[in-house]
N, C-alpha and C positions, 0 to 999 in steps of 0.2 A: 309516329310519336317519337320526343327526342328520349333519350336515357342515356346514361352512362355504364357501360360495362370495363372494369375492371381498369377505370380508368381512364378508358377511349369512349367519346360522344356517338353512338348508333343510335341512326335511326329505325326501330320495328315496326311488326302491323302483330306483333304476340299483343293478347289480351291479357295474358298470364305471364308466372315466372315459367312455368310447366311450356308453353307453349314458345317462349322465349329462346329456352334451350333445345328446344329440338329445331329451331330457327338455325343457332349459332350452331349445331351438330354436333351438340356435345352429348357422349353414350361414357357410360362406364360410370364407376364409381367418383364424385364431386360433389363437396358441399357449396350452398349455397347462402349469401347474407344479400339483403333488401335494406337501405337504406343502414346500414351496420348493426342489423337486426340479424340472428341465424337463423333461416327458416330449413325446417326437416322437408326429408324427402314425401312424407303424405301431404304437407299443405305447401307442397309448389302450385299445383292446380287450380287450389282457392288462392293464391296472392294474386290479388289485381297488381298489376302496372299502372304506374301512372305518370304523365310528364314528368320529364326529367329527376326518374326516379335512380337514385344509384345502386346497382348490381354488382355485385363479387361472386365469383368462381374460382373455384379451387379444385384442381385437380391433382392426385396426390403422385409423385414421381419418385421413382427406383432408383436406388442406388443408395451410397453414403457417405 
C-alpha cells in the first residue's frame, strides 16, 4: 500500500501505524501524527493504515 511518511511516498505491507514503525525501525522515544492528527503511544496498534494515508514521525534530538 502507498502512504506517505514524513514526506517521502513508501510503499508498506504494515496494517497499522504500530506495525509500520517497527517496519521503518524506529525504537526509542517518537511521536507520532496520522493524517495531522497526534496519535499517543497506546493507540498506534489500533490505527489502521490506509492508502495513501500521510504519517509524521518525530524523533526528538540532543543538543541546543
Amino acid at each position: 500500500m502507498k502512504i506517505t511518511v514524513n514526506g517521502n511516498s513508501h510503499n508498506t505491507q504494515a496494517n497499522n501505524l504500530e506495525d509500520l514503525l517497527i517496519e521503518l525501525e524506529y525504537k526509542g522515544k517518537i511521536a507520532t501524527a496520522l493524517n495531522e492528527n497526534f496519535v499517543p503511544l497506546n493507540e498506534r496498534k489500533n490505527t489502521v493504515l490506509k492508502y495513501d494515508d500521510r504519517v509524521e514521525i518525530v524523533a526528538p534530538m540532543e543538543g541546543g
